[in-house]
N, C-alpha and C positions, 0 to 999 in steps of 0.2 A: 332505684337509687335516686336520691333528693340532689338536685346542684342547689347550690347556695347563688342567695338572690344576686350578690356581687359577679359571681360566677357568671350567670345566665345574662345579667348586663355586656359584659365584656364580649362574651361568645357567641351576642347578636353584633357584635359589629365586626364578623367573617360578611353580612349582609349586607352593611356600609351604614349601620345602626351605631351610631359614639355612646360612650357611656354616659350618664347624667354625670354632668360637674365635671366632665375634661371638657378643657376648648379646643381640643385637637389643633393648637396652633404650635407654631417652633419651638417655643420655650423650652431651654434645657432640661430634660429630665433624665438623669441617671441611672444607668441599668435599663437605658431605651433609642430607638431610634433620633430619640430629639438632644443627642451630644452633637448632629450634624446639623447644617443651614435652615432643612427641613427637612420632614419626613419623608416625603413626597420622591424629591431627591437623592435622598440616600438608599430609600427604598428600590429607587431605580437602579442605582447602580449595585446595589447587593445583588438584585437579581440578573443584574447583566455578567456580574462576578462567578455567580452560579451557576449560569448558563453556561460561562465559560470549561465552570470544572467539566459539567457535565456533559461536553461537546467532545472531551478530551479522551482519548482511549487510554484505557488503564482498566486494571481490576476494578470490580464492580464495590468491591470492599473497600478500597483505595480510594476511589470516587465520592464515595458515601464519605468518608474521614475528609478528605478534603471537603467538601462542600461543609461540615460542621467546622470545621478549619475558617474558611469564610464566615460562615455566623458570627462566631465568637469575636473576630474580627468588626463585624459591625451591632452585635448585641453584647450585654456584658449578661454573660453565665457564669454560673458557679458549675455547671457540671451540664453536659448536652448528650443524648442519644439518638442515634437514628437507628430503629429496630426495624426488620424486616418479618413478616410473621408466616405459621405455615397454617396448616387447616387445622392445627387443634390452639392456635394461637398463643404456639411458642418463637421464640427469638429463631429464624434458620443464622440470619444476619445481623450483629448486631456492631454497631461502632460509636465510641464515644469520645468526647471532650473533656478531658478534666481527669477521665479516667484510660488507662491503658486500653488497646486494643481487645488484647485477651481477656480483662476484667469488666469489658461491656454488657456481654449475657448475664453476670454474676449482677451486677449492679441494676440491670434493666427488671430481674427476675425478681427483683427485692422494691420494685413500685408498688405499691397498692394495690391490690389486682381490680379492685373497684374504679380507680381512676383510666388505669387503662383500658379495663373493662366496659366503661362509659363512653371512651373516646370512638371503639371500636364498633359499639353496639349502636350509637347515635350517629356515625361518621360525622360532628360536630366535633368542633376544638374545643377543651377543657381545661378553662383560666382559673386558676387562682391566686387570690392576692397574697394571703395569710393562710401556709399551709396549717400552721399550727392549731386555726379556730377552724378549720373544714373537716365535716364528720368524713370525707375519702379519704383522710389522711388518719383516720382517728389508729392512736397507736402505733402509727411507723413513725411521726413524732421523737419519742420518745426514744424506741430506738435507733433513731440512726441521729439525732442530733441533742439526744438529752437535756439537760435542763437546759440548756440557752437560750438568751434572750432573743436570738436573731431574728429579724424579718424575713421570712423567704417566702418567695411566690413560687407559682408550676403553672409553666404553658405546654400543653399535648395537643397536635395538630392530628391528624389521621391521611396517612396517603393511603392515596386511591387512584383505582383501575380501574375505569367502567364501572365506576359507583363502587364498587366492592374494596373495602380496606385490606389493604396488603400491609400495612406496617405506621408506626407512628414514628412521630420526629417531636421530642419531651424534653424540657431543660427546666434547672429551676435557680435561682439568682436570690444572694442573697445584697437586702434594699436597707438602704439608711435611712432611717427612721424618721429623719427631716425631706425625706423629697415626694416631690408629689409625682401619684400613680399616671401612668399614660399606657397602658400595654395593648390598646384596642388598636391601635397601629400597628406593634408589635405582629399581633395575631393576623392581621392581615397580612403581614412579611410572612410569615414564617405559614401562611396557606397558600400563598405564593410559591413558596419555595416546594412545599410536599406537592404539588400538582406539576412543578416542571419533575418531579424526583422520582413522582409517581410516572410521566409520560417515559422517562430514560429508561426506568424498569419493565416497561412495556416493553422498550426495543430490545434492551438486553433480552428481554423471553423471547422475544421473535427471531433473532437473530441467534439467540440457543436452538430453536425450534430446525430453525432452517440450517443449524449448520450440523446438527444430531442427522438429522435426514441425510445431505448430501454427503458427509462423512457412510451413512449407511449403504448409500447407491457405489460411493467412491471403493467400499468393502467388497461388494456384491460383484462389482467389476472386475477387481486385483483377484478375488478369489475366482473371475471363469478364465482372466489373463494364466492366473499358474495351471489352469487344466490344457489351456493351449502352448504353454511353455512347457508342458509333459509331454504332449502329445503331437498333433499334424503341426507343424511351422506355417505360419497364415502367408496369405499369396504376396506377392512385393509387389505395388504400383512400378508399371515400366520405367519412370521418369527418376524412379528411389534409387542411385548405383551405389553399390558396398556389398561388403560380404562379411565385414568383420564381427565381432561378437556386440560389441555395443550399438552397431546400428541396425542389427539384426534383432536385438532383444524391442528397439523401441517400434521395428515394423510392425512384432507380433503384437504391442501392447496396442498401436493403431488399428491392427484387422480387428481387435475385440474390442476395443472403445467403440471403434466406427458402425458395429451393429447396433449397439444404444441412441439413445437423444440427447445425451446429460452434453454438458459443457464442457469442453477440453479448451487448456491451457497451456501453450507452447513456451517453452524457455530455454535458452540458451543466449548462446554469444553471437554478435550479428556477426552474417556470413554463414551461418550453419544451415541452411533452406529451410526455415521457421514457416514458409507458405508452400515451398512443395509438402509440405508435412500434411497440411492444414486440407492442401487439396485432394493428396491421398485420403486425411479422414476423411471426405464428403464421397470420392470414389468409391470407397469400399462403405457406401451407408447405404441402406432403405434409399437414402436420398438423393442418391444419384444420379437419376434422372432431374432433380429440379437444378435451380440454378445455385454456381459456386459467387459469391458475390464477395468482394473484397475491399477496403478501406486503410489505408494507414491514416491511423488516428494522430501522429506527429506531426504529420503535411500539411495539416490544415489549421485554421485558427477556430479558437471555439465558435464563434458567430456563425462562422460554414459549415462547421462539423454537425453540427444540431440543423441545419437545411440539408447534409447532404445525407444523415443516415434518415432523418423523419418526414424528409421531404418539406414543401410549401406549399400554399395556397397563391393565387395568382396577385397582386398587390401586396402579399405581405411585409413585402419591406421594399427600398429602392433596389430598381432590377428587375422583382419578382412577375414579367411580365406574361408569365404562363403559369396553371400550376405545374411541379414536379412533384412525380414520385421519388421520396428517399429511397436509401437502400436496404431496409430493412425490408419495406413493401416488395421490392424487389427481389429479395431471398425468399420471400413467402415460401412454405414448401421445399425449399432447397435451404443451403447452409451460409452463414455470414462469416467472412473472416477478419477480424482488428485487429489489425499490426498495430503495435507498441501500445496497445492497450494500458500499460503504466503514467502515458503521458497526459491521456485527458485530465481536466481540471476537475476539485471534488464538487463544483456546481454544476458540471456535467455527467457527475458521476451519478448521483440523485437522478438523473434524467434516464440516464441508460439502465437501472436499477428497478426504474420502474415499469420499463419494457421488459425486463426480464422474469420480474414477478409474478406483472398481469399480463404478458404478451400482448400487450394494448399501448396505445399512442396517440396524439394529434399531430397533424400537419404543424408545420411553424403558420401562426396565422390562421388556422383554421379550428373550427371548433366538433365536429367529428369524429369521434372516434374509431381508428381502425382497428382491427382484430388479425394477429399475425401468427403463423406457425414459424418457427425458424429455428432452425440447431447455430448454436451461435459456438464461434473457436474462433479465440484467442493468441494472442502471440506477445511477449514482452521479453525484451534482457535487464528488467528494472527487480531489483531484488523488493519484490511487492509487502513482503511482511517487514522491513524495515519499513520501505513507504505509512503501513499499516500502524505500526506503532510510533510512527513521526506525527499522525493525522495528517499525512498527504494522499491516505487512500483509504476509502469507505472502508469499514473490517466487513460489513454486507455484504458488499458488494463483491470485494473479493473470496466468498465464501462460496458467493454464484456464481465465479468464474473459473474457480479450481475446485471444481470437481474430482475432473482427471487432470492430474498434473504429469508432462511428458516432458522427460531434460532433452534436449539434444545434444549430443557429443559433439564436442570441439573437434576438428580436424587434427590437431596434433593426437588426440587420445585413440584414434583408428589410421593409421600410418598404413594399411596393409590395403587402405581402398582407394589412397593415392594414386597409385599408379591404372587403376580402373574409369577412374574419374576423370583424369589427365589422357586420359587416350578417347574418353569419350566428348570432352570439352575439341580434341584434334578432328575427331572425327566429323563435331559441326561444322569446322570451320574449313574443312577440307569441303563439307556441301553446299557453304554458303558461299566460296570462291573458288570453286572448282577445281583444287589443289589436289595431290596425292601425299603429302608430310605423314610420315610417320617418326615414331618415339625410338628413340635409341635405346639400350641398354644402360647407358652411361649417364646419358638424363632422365632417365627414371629412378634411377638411384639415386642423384642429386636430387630430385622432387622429393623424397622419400625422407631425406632426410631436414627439409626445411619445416619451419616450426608452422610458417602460414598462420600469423595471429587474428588475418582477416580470415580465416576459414577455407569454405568452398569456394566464395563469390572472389576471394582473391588467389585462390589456385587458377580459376579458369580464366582471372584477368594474365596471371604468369602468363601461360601457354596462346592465349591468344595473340599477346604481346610478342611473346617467340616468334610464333608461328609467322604474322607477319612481316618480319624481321628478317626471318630465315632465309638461307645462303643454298642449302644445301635439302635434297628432298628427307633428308632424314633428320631428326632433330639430336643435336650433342649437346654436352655438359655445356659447352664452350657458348654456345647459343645464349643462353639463357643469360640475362642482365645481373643477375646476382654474382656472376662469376668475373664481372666488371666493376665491382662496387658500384653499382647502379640500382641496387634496389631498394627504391626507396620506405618499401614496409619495414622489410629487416632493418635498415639502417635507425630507423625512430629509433626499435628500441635498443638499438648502441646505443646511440645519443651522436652517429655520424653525422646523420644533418645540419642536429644543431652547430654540431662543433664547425662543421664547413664553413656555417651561413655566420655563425657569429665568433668564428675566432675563439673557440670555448680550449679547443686541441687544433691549432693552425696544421692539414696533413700536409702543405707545400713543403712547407720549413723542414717536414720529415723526409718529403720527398728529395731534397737539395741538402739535406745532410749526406758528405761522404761517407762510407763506411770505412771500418777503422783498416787502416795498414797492415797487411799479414801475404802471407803467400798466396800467389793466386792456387786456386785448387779444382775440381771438377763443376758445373752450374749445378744448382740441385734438381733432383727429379721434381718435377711437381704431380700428383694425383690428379687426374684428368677430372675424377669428382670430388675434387675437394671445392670448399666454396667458403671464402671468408666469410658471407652473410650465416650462413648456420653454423659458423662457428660464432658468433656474433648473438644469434638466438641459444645459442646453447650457454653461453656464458651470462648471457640474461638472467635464464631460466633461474640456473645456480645465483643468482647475485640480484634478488629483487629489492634490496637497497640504493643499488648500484642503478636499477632501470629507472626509480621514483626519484631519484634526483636529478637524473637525464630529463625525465618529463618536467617534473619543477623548473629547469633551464631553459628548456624552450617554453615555457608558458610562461615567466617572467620577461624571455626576450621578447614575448607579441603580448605584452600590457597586460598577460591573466585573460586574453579573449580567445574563446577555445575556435570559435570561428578562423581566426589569422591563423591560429596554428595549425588546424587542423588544413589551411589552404597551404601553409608551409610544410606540412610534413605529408601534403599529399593523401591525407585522410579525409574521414566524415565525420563529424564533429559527434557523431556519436560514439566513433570507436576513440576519440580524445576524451570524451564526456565516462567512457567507459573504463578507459586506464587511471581516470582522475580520481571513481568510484573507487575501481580495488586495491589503489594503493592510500585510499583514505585521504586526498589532497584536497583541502580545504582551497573554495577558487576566492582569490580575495579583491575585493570591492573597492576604487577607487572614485 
């Protein structure tokens, strides 16, 4: 097939070859990049527009429509397609401008097959000025735009993969008769734009690739998980206590992860032992023997985080007055474990991304490449697929860190290993002070029934707090702060604190109210385990309306800074940052 000489002028300047007779200078030309200051210019920022779409997580079809959403905005089209192709070079993907979504294949199928046929056989762009005198047009003409007088042109770029054309990006525009041609710019934008379009469908393969696989391994798993959920009950790490059905089902899922190498990702609510989990995987693995190695990724700042898992070389920065090894090096052979794994930044995320694919690294500073074996586990209470679809976390990356995804049960949801736990927390504190304290009846019951919305790590703060407090070698209902209105967990979520500290429910004035005039009559009994705070949690529970505006209140009394609050309500700014998440409270900005 013949291009026409016009044609082949325009098409050498993908080369940086101009056409005879344009001055490639600003001059306004209509139905082209030169409506803005310069080409130059706008060309820049088209492609910085584009890059944008294309950074953005969405469907892969949504993507594609926006990005010709952007074109049309900086080219003037009569009608734009981005066609993706498959091996016998039909449309699998097709999306257009001008035309509906579902009417893109239809319209794309109705090109010339010569033209496109041209674009894809030369991987060259395919300019024309005047479809009407171009023999690739000969007869579609006629049909689709009949006698009319109009001028229309057609530019076909070809995206490409490692030289192999995967799809083209084709519009055609119709020109007013008085303006002069300029599209050798043009063609340059829009080869621009099919090589950033072409590199994004790269990743989308790779990351289909990679998540087909680890879905496959994650199968392979749950299906040896149900022969052991038939069958023998795998062994409990000694440090694991419970017996109940939920933290029994997540042991047996760790004895069969823990024979693999794949990736486990830990989740739940902080306070649920998210790292004794982590250390039982390593215990029950091949890996056992090497080393358990651990990092909270929140604790740190980026600058240190990337010194402390990849280590440095000796000068690499101020300080660096030795080398170190990170802690990846350090796991060599044994297992790494990242606490809060949701919180690194996404320009660390590319970094850790990259360890994990090639098992390979440099020192900070250093130019060397090491080579690492490592089972790497995970830990977050950050809901990652919202992060995922916010673009505040790699979709890659998380694809390579949930493998196996393990919930952990909240402490209120297994009520029956309280009382196991709370005599096992007694029993250290009994060796770490030489005491003999044992649990009552009576405050075990009361433990049993408190909500504990810090988990385990605030069950064992309870009783150690008892313990040293304690009056009596046995421990009673009576002991425990909660039955004082002293507890400062339960109380947040009343909203007793706030209301103490700021006057929100004055309780004095409740206290110094007489009560009303009647016969005196008998005192009342009181239940030895009853306890205002779990009544307190239970009326929560029932009224999470009632709790989100309790937290609204004290977050407004400390200026919206989860930090003061969390120092006034005697928390961690995580389990503030965590009740702010699931009741949806937006933190506002002054």
């Amino acid at each position: 097939m013949q291009i026409g000489e016009k044609t082949k002028r325009i098409a050498a300047a993908d080369s940086g070859v101009s056409a005879p007779g344009n001055t490639g200078g600003a001059a306004a030309i209509p139905g082209s990049l030169g409506h803005y200051s310069t080409r130059a210019e706008i060309a820049l920022h088209g492609v910085y527009e584009v890059s944008k779409v294309l950074a953005s997580p969405a469907r892969l079809e949504t993507t594609l429509s926006n990005v010709l959403g952007v074109l049309s905005s900086f080219m003037d089209m009569h009608h734009g397609i981005i066609a993706l192709l498959n091996a016998d070079g039909l449309p699998d993907i097709a999306v257009g401008s001008g035309w509906s979504e579902e009417n893109a294949k239809h319209h794309f199928s109705r090109l010339p097959e010569r033209a496109v046929g041209q674009i894809v056989t030369t991987k060259m762009p395919v300019v024309i000025e005047n479809i009407k005198q171009s023999s690739l047009f000969a007869g579609w003409w006629e049909v689709e735009w009949g006698h009319s007088e109009a001028l229309v042109s057609f530019i076909g770029v070809p995206i490409k993969v490692r030289d192999k054309v995967i799809g083209t990006i084709t519009l055609d525009r119709v020109w007013d008769r008085h303006a002069t041609f300029g599209m050798d710019q043009d063609v340059r934008f829009l080869a621009m734009i099919a090589n950033l379009v072409g590199q994004t469908i790269r990743l989308y393969d790779v990351v289909g690739r990679d998540r087909e696989r680890l879905m496959t391994e994650q199968r392979r798993l749950e299906k040896e998980l149900s022969v052991v959920a038939k069958g023998e009950r795998a062994a409990v790490p000694s440090d694991i206590i419970g017996e109940s059905q939920a933290i029994r089902a997540v042991i047996e899922k760790i004895g069969v992860v823990a024979r693999s190498h794949s990736t486990v990702l830990l989740r739940g609510e902080s306070g649920t032992g998210k790292e004794l989990f982590a250390r039982a995987t390593h215990d029950l693995s091949p890996r056992h023997a090497g080393p358990f190695i651990k990092v909270n990724c929140a604790a740190l700042p980026e600058s240190m985080l990337e010194s402390e898992l990849f280590g440095h070389e000796k000068g690499a920065f101020t300080g660096a007055i030795a080398q170190r090894k990170g802690r990846f090096e350090l796991a060599d052979g044994g297992t790494l474990f990242l606490d809060e794994i949701g919180e690194i930044s996404p320009a660390f995320q590319a970094k850790l991304l990259r360890v994990l694919q090639e098992g390979e690294f440099e020192r900070v500073g250093g130019m060397k490449t090491i080579k690492i074996n490592v089972r790497l586990v995970t830990a977050t209470n950050k809901n990652l697929e919202e992060a995922v679809a916010k673009g505040e976390f790699r979709a890659d990356l998380y694809y390579r860190i949930n493998v196996v995804s393990i919930l952990l049960p909240p402490l209120r949801s297994r009520s029956e290993d309280i009382a196991p736990l709370a005599r096992e927390f007694l029993r250290r504190f009994n060796t770490e002070h030489g005491t003999e304290l044992s649990l009552g009846p009576q405050a075990t019951r009361l433990l049993k029934e408190c909500g504990f919305p810090g988990n385990v790590r605030e069950l064992e703060n309870c009783v150690r707090r008892t313990a040293t407090l304690a009056r009596h070698q046995e421990l009673v209902a009576d002991d425990f702060a909660c039955r004082h209105d002293e507890c400062l967990s339960a109380t947040l979520w009343r909203g007793a604190v706030v209301a103490e500290l700021f006057n929100i429910l004055p309780p004095e004035n409740k206290r110094m109210t007489p009560p009303p005039a009647g016969p005196a009559g008998p005192e009342p009994v009181i239940d030895p385990t009853h306890c205002p705070q779990v009544e307190a949690c239970r009326s929560l529970n029932s009224e999470p309306q009632m709790e989100r505006e309790q937290l609204v209140q004290a977050m407004e009394a400390t200026g919206w800074v989860q930090a003061k609050a969390a120092r006034l309500l005697k928390l961690t700014p995580r389990q503030i940052g965590y009740a702010l998440r699931k009741h949806n409270i937006p933190i506002k900005r002054f």
